[in-house]
C-alpha positions in Angstrom: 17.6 3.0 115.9 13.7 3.7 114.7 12.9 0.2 113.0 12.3 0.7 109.0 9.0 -0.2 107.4 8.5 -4.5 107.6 6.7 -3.9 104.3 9.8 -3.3 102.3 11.6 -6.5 102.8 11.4 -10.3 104.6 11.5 -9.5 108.2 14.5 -11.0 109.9 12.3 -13.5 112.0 11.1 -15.6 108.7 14.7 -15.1 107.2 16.2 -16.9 110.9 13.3 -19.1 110.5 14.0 -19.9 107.5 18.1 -20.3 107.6 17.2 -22.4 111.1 20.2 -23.6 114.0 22.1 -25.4 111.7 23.8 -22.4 109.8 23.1 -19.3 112.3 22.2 -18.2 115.2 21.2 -14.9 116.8 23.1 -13.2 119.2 21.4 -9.8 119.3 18.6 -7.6 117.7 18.5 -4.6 119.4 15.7 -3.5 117.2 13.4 -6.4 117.2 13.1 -9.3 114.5 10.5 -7.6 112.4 13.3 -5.5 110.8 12.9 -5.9 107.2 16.2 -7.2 105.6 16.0 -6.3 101.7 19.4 -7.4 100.4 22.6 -9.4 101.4 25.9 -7.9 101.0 29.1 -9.5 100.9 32.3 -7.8 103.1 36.0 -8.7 102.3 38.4 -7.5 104.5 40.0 -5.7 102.1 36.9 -3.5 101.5 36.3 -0.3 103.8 33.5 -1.4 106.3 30.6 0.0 104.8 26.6 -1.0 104.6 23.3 0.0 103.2 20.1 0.3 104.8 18.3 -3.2 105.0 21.4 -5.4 104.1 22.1 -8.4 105.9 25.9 -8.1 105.6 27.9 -11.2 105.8 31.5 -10.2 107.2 33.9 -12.9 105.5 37.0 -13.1 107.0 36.7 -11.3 109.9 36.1 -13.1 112.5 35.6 -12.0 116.5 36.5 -8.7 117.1 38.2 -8.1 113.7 33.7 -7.7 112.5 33.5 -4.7 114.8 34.7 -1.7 112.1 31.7 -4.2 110.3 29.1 -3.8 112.7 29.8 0.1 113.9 29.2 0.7 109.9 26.1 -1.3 109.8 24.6 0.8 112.3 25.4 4.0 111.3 23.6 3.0 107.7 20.7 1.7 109.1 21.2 -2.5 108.1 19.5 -4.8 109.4 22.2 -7.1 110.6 25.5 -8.3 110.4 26.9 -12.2 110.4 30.7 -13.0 111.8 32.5 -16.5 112.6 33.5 -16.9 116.1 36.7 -17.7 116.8 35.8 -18.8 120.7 32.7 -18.5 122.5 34.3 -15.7 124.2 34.5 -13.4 122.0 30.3 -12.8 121.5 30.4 -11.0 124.3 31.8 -7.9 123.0 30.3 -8.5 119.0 26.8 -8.5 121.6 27.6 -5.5 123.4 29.1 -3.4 120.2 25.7 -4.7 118.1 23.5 -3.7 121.0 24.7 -0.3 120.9 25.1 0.3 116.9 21.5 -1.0 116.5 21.7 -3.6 114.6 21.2 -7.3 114.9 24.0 -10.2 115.1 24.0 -13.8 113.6 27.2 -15.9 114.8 27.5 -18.2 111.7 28.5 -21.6 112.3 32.3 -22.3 111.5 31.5 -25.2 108.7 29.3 -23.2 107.0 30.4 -21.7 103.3 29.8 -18.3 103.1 28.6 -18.7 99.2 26.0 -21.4 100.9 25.0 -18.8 102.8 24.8 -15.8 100.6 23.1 -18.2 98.1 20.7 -19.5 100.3 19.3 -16.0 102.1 19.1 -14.5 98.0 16.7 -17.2 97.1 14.9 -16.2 100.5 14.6 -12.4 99.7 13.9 -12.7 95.5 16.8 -11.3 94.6 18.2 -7.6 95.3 15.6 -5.7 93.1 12.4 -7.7 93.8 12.0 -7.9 97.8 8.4 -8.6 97.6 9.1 -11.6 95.7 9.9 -13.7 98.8 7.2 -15.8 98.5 8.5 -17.5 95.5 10.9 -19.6 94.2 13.2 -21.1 96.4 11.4 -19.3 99.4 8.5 -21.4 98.0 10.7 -24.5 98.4 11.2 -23.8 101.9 7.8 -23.4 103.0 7.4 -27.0 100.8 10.0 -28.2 103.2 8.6 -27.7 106.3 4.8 -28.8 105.1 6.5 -31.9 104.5 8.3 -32.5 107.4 4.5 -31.6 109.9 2.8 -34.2 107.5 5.7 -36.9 107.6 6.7 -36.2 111.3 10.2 -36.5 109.7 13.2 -33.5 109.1 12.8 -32.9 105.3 15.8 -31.7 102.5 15.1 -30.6 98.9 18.1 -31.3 96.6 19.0 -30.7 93.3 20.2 -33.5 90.8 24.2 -32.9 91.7 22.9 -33.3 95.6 23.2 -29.6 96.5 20.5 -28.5 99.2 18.5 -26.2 97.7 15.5 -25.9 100.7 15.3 -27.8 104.2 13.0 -27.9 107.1 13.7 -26.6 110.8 14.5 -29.3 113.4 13.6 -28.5 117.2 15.6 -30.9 118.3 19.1 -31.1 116.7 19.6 -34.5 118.5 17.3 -36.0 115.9 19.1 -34.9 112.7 21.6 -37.6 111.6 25.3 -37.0 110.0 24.0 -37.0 107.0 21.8 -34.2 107.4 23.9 -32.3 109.5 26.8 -32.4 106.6 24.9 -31.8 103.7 23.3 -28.2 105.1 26.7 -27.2 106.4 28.4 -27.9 103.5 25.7 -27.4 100.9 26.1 -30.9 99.7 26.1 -34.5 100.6 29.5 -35.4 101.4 31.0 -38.1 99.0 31.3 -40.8 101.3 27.6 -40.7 102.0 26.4 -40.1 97.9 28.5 -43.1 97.4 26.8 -45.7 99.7 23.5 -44.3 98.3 24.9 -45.0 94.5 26.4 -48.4 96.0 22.4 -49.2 97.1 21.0 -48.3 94.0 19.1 -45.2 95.7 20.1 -42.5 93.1 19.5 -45.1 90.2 16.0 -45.8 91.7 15.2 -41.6 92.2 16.2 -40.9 88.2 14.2 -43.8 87.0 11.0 -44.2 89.2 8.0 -41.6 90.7 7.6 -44.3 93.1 8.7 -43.3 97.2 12.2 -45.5 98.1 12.9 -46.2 101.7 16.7 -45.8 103.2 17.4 -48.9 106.4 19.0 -47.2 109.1 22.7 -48.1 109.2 24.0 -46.8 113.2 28.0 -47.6 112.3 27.3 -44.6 109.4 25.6 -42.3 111.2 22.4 -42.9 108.8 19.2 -42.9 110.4 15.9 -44.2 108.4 14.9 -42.3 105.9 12.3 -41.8 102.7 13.0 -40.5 99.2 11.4 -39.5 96.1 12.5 -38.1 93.2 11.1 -34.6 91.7 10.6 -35.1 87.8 8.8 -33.5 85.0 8.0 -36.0 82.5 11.4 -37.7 82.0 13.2 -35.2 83.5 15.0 -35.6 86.9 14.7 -32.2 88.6 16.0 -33.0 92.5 14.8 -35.2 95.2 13.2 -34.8 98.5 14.1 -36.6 101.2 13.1 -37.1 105.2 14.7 -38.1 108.0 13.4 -40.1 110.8 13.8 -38.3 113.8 13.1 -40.0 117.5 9.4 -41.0 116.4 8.7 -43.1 113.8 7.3 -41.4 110.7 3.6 -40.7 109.9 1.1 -43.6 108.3 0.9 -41.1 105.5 4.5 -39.9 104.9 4.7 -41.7 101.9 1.3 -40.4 100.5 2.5 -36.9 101.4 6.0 -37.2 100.0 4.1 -38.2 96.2 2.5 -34.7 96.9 5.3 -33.3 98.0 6.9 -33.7 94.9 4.7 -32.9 92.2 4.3 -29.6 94.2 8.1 -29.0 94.2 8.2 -30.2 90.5 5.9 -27.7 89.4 7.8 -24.7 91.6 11.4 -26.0 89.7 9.7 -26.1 86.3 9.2 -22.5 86.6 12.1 -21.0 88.2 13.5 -22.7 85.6 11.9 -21.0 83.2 12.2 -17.8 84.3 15.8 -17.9 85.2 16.3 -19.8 81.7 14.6 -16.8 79.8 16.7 -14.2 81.8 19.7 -15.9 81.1 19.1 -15.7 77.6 18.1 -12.4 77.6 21.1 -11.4 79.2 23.5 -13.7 77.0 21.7 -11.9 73.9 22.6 -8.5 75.3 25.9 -9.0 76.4 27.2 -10.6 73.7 25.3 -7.8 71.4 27.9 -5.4 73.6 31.2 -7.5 72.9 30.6 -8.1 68.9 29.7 -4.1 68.8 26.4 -5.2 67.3 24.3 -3.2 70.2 25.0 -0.4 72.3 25.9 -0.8 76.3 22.5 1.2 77.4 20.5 -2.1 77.1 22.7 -4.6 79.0 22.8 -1.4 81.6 19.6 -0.9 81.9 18.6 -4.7 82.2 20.9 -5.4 84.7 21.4 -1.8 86.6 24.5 -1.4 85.6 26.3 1.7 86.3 27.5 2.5 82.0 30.3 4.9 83.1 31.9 2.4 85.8 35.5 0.8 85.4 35.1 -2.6 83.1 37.1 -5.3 81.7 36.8 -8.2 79.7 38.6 -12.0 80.3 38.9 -14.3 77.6 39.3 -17.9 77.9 40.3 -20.3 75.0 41.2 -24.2 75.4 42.7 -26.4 73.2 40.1 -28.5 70.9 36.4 -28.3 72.2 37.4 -28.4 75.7 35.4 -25.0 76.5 32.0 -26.5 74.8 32.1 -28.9 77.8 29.8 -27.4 80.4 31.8 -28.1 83.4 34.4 -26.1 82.1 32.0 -23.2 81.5 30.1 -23.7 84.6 33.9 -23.6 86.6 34.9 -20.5 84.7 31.4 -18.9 85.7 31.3 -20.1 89.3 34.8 -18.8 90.1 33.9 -15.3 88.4 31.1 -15.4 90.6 32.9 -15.8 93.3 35.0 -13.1 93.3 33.5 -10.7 91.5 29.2 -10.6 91.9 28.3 -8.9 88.8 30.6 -10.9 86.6 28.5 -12.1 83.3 30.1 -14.7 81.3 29.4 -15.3 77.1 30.7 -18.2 75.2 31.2 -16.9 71.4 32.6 -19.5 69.1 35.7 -21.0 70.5 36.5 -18.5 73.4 34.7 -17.4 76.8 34.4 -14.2 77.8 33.8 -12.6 81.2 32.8 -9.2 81.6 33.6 -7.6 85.0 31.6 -4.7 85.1 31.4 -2.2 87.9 35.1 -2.5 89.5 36.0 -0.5 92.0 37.9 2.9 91.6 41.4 1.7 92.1 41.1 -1.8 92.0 45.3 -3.3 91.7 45.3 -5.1 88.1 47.3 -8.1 90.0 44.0 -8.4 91.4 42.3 -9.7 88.6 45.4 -11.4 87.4 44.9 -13.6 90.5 41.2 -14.2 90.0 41.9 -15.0 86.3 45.1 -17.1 87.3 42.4 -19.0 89.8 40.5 -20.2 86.6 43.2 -21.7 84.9 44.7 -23.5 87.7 41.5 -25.1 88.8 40.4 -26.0 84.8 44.4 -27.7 85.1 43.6 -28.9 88.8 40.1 -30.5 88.6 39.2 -31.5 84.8 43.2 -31.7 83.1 42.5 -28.7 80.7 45.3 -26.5 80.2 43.2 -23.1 79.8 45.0 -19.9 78.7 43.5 -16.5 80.0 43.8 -12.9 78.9 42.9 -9.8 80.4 41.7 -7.0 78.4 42.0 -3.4 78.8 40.4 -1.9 82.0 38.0 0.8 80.4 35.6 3.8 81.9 32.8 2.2 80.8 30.4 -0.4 79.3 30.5 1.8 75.8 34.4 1.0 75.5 34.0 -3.1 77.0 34.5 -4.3 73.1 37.8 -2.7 73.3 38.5 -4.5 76.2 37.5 -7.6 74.2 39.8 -6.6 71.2 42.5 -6.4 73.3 41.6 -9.9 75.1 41.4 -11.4 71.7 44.7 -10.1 70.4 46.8 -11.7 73.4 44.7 -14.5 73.2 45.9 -15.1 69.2 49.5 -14.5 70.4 49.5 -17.5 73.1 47.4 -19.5 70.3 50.9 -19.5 68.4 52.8 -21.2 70.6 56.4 -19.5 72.2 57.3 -19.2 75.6 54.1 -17.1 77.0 52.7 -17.2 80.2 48.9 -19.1 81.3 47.5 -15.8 81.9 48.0 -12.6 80.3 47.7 -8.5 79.5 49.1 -6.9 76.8 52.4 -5.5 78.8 53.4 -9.2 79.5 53.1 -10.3 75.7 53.6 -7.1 73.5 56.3 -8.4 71.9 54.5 -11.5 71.1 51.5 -9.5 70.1 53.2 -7.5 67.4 55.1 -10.3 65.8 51.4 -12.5 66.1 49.6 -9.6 64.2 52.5 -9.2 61.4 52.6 -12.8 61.2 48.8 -13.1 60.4 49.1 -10.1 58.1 52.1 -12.0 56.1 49.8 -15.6 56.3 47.0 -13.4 54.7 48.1 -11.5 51.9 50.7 -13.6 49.8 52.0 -9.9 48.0 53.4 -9.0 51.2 56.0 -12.1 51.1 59.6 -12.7 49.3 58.6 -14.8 46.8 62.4 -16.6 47.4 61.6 -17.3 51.1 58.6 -19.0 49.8 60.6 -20.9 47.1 62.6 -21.9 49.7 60.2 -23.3 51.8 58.7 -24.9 48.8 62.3 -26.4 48.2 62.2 -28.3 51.1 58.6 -29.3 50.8 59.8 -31.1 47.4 63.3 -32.5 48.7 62.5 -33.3 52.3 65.1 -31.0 52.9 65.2 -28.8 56.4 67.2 -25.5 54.7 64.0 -23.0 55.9 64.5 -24.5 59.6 67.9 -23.9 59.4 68.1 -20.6 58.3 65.3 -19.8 60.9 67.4 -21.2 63.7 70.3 -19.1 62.6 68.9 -16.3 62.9 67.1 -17.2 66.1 70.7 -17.4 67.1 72.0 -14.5 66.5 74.2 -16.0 63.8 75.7 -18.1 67.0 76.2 -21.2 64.6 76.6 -23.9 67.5 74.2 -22.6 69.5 72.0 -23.3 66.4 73.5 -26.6 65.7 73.2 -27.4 69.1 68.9 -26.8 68.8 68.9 -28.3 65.8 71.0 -31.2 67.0 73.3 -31.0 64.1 77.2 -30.6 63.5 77.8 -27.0 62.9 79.1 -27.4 59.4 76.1 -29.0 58.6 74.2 -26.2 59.8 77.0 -24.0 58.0 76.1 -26.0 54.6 72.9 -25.6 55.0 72.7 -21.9 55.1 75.0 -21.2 52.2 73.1 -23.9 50.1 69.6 -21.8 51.5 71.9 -18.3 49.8 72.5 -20.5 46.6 69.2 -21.3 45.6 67.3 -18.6 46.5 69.4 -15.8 46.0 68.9 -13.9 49.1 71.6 -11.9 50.9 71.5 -12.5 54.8 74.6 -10.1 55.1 71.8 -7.3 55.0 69.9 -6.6 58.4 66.3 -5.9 56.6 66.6 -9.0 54.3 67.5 -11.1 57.7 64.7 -9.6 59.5 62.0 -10.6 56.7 63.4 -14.1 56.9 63.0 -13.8 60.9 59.3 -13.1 60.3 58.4 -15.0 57.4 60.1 -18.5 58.2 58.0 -18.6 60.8 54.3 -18.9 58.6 52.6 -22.1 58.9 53.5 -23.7 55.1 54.1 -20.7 53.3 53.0 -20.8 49.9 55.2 -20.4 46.9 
């Protein structure tokens, strides 16, 4: 396979370089390490093994030989390489031999790495799918930052966020050097609890959010610690991350600490705008999709911003939460992650009490208990992880972004049904809840427009308002019932001639006949209103 033009993307040497031992290794590049990779795309098993040209494709779930429908189909479209688990060392042998002969290189991934570390980690490399050239920004930027700071500190460096998530780290030579710490925070993306809380137990943390002054870690052997510096990464008041470095087998340089106060004015600067620039397309973005769902703009613009196909499949999930639960940012940043995660182009807007996530782009045929199951996900890790009992409803799947605020009707009508209480399900389409639908929206039609209602069902309500009296509930229960008077009594927890009583009284002073089916069915309906007014 001719090697494609190194000008139109990161070659695969700085990406490996980059990535370093402790997430991936190679295992084959037939055509060199100056192929340009341009994009990463992720496979599911599920999907049909295919590949564009340039793509480093990560093959989830398929590990050993299950990845080699995944690497045949890299080669015949020209990617640049393909990245598998490994079952046992065994089996890279054959992945070798297959990627040797489809052209295209092989990265064994390490089995504790997280795929969306990963995927995360080589997009900040490469800019982003539409901008190759800009791989000398950003978090790439941060990288480079990384290992300046680890020749100048003879240490192993890691640049962190404020929630401890690596966001850049140095290569290490000699993996003997890097510490359990280390080695567990780039595999899993994170410092592991156990480790954050020591350094919270030491005042560490406390020290980085408060101080632009370098803090120095004692080596502690029975935690697998070695000695290390830190420094937080701040503008003005502002805590942006922190870099730390590692002692290896040498003691650190004279000037580590000097370079470390460099170190993070540099990386301050680089955060400050990314920031930025992320913060403005994020708005830009939230502008024009909510514009689409309120059908106060068109779908071209949130297309054409995005490169969005406008005649794909779409559909819209709502989220609502009792209270002010969904103005909490953890429960918006869950509801967005989890999107994320299973669906890439999924854009999430918040408009007054709801969220809503547009899936844009589904594939031709996609099963709706598909995105039952991704919607179902969301709920059960709101109830799982922060106590909120979310409720979800899936809109319509339309052909295209022009019909998506349909798709949000539709999410919003289901959504008003569950708000009204009645045995309905967490997460919901319209089949599942028609019923409940119907009798929301004639409900909310009755609540609206007072001429609509039997004055004498109102009296009666107002009756018992006056008397404390509980005719209205009774009467509602009856009918509920089928006239079944002690399966009423019994959900009332009355003696059936009580609930008798109470009906004939309700006849008495109102005047209404429930011998007649339409008259019955009004009281079905409006008995149920919130307070109905005389």
């Amino acid at each position: 396979m001719a090697s494609p033009d190194p000008a139109a993307g990161l070659p695969l040497r700085r990406l490996l370089m980059s990535l370093g031992e402790p997430l991936v290794e190679l295992q084959a590049a037939p055509a060199g390490l100056d192929v340009p990779v341009t994009d990463v795309a992720i496979l599911d098993p599920e999907d049909p093994a295919t590949a564009a040209p340039g793509e480093l494709v990560l093959a989830i779930g398929a590990r050993g030989r299950a990845a080699l429908p995944a690497l045949r189909a890299a080669g015949r479209a020209r990617a640049a390489a393909v990245a598998v688990k490994l079952d046992a060392p065994g089996q890279a042998d054959a992945l070798r031999e297959a990627a040797t002969e489809a052209g295209v290189a092989l990265l064994s991934v390490r089995r504790e790495t997280r795929w969306e570390h990963l995927d995360a980690l080589a997009r900040a490399l490469l800019g982003g799918p539409d901008a190759p050239e800009a791989a000398e920004t950003d978090l790439g930027d941060l990288f480079s930052l990384a290992q300046t700071t680890a020749v100048l500190t003879g240490g192993i460096v890691s640049i962190e966020d404020p929630s401890s998530r690596v966001l850049a780290y140095s290569r290490s030579a000699d993996s003997d050097e890097v510490d359990d710490l280390r080695r567990l925070s780039i595999l899993g993306w994170q410092g592991p609890e156990p480790y954050l809380s020591k350094l919270r137990e030491w005042g560490i943390f406390q020290h980085l959010r408060s101080s632009d002054t370098v803090i120095a870690v004692e080596p502690h052997p029975e935690l697998g610690l070695r000695r290390r510096l830190a420094i937080g990464i701040r503008a003005g008041a502002q805590p942006l991350g922190t870099i730390w470095v590692q002692e290896g087998s040498q003691p650190l340089a004279p000037q580590a600490e000097q370079a470390l106060v460099g170190a993070a004015r540099v990386a301050a600067a680089q955060l400050v705008r990314r920031r930025r620039e992320v913060s403005a397309d994020v708005r830009l973005t939230q502008t024009l999709l909510t514009g689409l769902l309120e059908r106060s703009t068109g779908p071209q613009s949130l297309a054409t911003h995005l490169g969005l196909g406008p005649n794909r499949p779409a559909t819209v999930l709502a989220y609502a939460a009792p209270g002010n639960e969904l103005g909490r940012p953890e429960l918006t940043g869950l509801i967005s992650v989890h999107s994320a995660a299973r669906h890439r182009g999924a854009l999430l807007a918040p408009i007054d009490a709801r969220v809503y996530v547009l899936l844009p782009d589904l594939p031709a045929g996609l099963a709706p208990a598909t995105v039952r199951g991704w919607a179902q996900e969301v709920v059960d890790a709101a109830r799982d992880h922060l106590g909120v009992p979310l409720r979800a409803a899936i809109g319509a799947t339309v052909p295209g972004l022009a019909a998506v605020p349909d798709s949000r009707a539709q999410a919003d009508r289901i959504l008003d049904a569950m708000g009204r209480g009645g045995v309905v399900p967490e997460v919901a389409a319209l089949l599942d809840v028609q019923a409940e639908v119907l009798v929301s929206e004639v409900l909310a039609l009755l609540q609206e427009r007072a001429e609509l209602r039997d004055p004498r069902l109102s009296a009666l309500t107002a009756y018992d308002a006056r008397h404390g009296t509980r005719l209205a509930e009774s009467v509602l229960a009856w009918l509920d019932a089928l006239g079944e008077v002690r399966v009423a009594a019994e959900a009332l927890h009355i003696h059936p001639n009580t609930l008798r009583y109470r009906v004939r009284r309700a006849e008495q002073l109102t005047g209404i006949d429930l011998a007649q089916p339409q008259q019955r069915l009004l009281a079905m309906l409006q008995l149920r209103l919130p307070g109905a007014e005389a």
